[in-house]
C-alpha positions in Angstrom: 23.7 3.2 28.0 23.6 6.4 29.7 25.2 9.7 27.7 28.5 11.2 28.9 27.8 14.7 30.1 30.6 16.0 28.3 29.2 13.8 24.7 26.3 16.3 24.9 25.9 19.6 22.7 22.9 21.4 23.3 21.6 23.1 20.2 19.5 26.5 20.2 19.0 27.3 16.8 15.9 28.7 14.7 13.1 26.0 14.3 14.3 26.1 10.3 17.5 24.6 11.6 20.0 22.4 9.3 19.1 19.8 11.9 15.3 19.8 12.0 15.3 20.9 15.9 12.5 22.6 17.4 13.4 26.6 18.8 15.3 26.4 22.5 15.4 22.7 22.3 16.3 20.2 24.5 17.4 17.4 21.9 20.9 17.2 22.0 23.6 15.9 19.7 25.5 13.6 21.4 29.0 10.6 20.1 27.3 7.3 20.6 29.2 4.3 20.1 28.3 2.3 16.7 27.4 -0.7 19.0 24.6 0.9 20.8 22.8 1.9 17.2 20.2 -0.5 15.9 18.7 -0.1 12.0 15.5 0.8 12.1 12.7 -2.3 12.5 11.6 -3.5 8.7 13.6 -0.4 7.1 12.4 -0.9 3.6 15.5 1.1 2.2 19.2 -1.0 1.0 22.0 0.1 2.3 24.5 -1.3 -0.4 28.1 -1.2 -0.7 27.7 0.4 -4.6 29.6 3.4 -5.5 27.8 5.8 -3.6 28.5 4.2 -0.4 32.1 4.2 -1.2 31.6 8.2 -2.1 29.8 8.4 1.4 33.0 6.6 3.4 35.6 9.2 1.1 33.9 12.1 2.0 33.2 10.9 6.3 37.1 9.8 5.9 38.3 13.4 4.4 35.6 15.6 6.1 34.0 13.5 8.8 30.5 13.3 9.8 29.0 16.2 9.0 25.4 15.4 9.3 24.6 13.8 12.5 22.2 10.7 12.2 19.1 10.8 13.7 17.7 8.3 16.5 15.5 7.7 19.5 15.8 5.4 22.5 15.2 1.8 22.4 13.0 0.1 25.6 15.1 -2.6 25.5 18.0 -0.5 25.4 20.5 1.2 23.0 19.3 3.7 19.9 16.9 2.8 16.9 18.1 4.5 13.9 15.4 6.6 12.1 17.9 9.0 9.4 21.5 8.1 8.7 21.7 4.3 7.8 24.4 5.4 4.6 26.5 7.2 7.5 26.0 4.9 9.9 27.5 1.8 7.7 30.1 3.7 6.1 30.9 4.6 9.4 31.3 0.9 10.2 33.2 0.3 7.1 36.0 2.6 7.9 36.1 1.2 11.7 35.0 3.7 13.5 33.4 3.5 16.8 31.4 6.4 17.1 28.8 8.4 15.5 27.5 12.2 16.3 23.3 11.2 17.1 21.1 13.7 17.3 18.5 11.8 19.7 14.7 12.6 19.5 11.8 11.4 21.3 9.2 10.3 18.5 6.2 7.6 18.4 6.3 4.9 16.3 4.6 6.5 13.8 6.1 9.9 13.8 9.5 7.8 13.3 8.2 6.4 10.1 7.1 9.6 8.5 10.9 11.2 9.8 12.8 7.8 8.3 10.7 7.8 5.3 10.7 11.7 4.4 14.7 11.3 5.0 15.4 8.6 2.6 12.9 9.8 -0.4 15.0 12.9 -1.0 17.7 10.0 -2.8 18.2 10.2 -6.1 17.9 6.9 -7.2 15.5 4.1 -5.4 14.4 1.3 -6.7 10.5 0.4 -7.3 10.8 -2.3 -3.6 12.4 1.1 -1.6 9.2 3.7 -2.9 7.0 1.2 -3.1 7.4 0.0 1.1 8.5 3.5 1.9 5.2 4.9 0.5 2.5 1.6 2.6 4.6 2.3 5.6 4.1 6.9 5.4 0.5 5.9 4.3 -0.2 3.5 7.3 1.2 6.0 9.6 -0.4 9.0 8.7 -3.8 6.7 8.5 -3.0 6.4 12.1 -2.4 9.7 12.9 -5.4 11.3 11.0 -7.8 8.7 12.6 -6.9 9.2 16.1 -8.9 10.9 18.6 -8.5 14.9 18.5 -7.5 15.9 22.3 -10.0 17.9 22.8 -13.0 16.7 20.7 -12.4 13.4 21.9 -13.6 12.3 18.8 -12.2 11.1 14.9 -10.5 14.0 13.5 -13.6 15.1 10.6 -11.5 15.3 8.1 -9.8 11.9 7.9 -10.3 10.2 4.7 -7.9 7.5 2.9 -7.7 9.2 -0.1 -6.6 12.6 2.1 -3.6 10.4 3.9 -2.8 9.6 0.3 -2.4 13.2 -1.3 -0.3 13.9 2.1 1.7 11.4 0.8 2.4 12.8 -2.3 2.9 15.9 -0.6 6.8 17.4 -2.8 7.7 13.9 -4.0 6.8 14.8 -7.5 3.8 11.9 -7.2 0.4 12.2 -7.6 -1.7 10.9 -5.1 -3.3 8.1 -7.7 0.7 7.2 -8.5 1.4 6.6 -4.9 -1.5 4.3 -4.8 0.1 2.5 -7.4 3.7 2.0 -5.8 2.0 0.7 -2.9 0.3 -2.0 -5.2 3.6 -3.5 -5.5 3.9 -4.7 -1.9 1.6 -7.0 -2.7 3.7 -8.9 -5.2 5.5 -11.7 -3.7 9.2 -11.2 -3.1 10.6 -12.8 -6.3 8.5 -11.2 -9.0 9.0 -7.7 -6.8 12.8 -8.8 -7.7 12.3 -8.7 -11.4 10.4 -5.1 -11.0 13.5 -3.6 -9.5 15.7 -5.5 -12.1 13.7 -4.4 -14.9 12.8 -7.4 -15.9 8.7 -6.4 -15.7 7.6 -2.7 -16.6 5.8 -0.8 -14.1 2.0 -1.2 -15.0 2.0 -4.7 -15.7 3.8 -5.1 -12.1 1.1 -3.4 -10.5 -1.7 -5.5 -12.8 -0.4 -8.5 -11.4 -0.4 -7.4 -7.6 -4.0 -7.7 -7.4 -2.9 -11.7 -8.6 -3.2 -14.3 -5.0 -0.5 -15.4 -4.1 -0.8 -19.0 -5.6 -1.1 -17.5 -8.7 1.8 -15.7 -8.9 4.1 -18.1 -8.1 2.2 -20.1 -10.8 3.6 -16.9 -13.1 6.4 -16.7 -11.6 7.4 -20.4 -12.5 5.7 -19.9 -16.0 8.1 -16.5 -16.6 11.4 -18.1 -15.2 11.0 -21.2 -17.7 10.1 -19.5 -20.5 12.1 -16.6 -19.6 9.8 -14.4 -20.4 7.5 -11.3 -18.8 4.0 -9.9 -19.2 3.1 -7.5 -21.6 0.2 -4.6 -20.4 -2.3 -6.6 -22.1 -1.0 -10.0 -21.0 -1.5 -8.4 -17.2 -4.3 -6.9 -17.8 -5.5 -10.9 -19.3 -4.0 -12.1 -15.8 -6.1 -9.7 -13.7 -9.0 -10.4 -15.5 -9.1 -14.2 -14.8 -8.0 -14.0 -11.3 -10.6 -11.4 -10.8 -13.2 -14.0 -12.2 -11.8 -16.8 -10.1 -10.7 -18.4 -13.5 -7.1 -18.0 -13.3 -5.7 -21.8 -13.8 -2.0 -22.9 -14.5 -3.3 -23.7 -17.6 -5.0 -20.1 -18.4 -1.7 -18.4 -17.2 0.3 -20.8 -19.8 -2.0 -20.0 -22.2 -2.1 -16.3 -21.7 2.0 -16.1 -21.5 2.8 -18.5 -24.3 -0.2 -17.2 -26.5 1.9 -15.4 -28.9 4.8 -17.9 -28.8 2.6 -20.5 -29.8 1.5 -18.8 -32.8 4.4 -16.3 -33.8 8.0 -18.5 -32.6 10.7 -16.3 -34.2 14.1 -17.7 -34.5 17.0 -16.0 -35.2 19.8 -17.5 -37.2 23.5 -15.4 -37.5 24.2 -14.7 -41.4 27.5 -15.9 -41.1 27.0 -18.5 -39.6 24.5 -19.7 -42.6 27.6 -18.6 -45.1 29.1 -21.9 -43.8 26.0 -24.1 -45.3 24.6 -21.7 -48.1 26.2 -20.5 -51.5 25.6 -16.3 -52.1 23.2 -17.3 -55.1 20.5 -19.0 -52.2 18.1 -16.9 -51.1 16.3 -16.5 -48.2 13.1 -18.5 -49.6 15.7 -21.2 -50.7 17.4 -21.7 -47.4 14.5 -22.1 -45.3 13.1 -24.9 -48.2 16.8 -26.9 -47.2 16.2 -26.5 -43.6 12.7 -27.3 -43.4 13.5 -30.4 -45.7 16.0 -31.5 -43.4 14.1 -30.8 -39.9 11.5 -33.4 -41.5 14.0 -36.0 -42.4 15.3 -35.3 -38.6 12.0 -35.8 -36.9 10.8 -39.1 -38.9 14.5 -40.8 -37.9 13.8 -39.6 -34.0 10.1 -40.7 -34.3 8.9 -37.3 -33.0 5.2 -36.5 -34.3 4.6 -32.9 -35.9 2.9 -30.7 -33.3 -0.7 -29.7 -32.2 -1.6 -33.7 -31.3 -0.5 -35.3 -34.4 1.1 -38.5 -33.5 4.6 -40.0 -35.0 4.7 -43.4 -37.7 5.4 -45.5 -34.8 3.0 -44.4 -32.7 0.1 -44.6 -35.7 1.1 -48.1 -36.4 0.9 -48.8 -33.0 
């Protein structure tokens, strides 16, 4: 769509500008319909209609926009987002039809870094969001260290991973190692990923299991959804281990999950609930005599053998 002359705002301001524009540039700020705005391709931030959003629409509805978004052409037409996906929704939630753009001209690459850089200065992301924020910055900057210097027409002499990596931790409060260990988590298949931004699995053990194929952890995924448990550090560690070995079986990864409910099952019985069945005088050694008495009487009339392999009445007389 082409820009209406009288949409555009050119901007001179010092190259520390509010709006990140360079000194006597020619990026402009410019309305653009809502239409002609596309999110940015595999944006690994939500945009989520929580509370903050409906902060964000309160304050574009009272004040409006007072950041513009930023965004670059499209070759098959219309404006890829790179900053601004809150405003830009919000935007669309309180039916509006245009947004103030500022429009740059940026490689694929340099777009990353700029949506990436953006969206990391939020105060709340979950482990998904840093985790495919961080690969995609690291990829890119990979790129652009280990691309032919103009003039020596050769690898820039400094490139190393491990270089691209402390760039990435470059005033997010990370440690270069620590990135390396966010970016682990792209490697876990989307539902366990899931229960890392639910809190269902702690950090470290999340980024044990990464190095786990794939097979494997939907094995442990299936394992932790019926049992409804999650991994310990040392149960991940255990995990890592065998799948390092090439040993890691449905059975070992049973084993190693249920190990401690096999030999430690703890059940928890409400007090008052026992004041139903129990006199005060019974204590605690009494009552689990009566219920263990009557769990026996229980299994021999529903014929079900005791556990570890012994076999019930019937089936010995059989």
């Amino acid at each position: 769509m082409a820009e209406k002359k009288q949409d555009l705002i050119p901007l001179k301001m010092p190259k520390d500008n509010l709006f990140g524009l360079g000194e006597e540039s020619n990026e402009r700020i410019v309305n653009l319909p809502l239409k002609d705005l596309y999110p940015f391709k595999e944006h690994p931030f939500k945009v989520l209609e929580d509370d903050k959003m409906r902060e964000t629409c309160e304050s574009i509805e009272k004040n409006g926009v007072l950041v513009p978004i930023i965004a670059r052409r499209r070759d098959e037409g219309g404006y890829e987002i790179v900053s601004g996906h809150r405003r830009f929704k919000a935007c669309q939630l309180l039916g509006m039809t245009d947004i103030p753009v500022i429009v740059k001209v940026l490689t694929d690459d340099e777009a990353i870094i700029v949506m990436v850089d953006s969206n990391l200065q939020r105060e709340q992301l979950l482990y998904s969001e840093k985790a495919w924020a961080y690969r995609m910055k690291l990829e890119a900057t990979e790129r652009q260290l280990g691309r032919p210097a103009e003039k020596e027409g050769q690898l820039v002499p400094h490139y190393d991973k491990g270089r691209a990596r402390d760039i990435i931790a470059e005033n997010t409060g990370e440690s270069g190692r620590n990135v390396e260990r966010y970016i682990r988590l792209t490697y876990l298949i989307p539902s366990i990923l899931d229960m890392v931004d639910e809190g269902k699995i702690t950090f470290t053990p999340a980024v044990n299991l990464s190095y786990l194929l794939e097979k494997e952890q939907e094995i442990l995924y299936e394992v932790m959804s019926e049992d409804e448990v999650a991994p310990s550090i040392a149960q991940s560690q255990q995990l890592r281990h065998f799948s390092s070995e090439g040993n890691l079986t449905e059975k070992n990864i049973r084993h190693i999950m249920r190990d401690e409910k096999d030999f430690l099952r703890v059940v928890k019985i409400n007090d008052s609930k026992l004041k139903d069945y129990f006199p005060p005088e019974f204590k605690p050694k009494d009552i689990e005599v009566v219920i263990f008495k009557l769990l026996d009487e229980w299994r021999e009339r529903e014929g079900i053998g005791k556990m570890h392999g012994n076999k019930s009445k019937d089936e010995a007389e059989r």
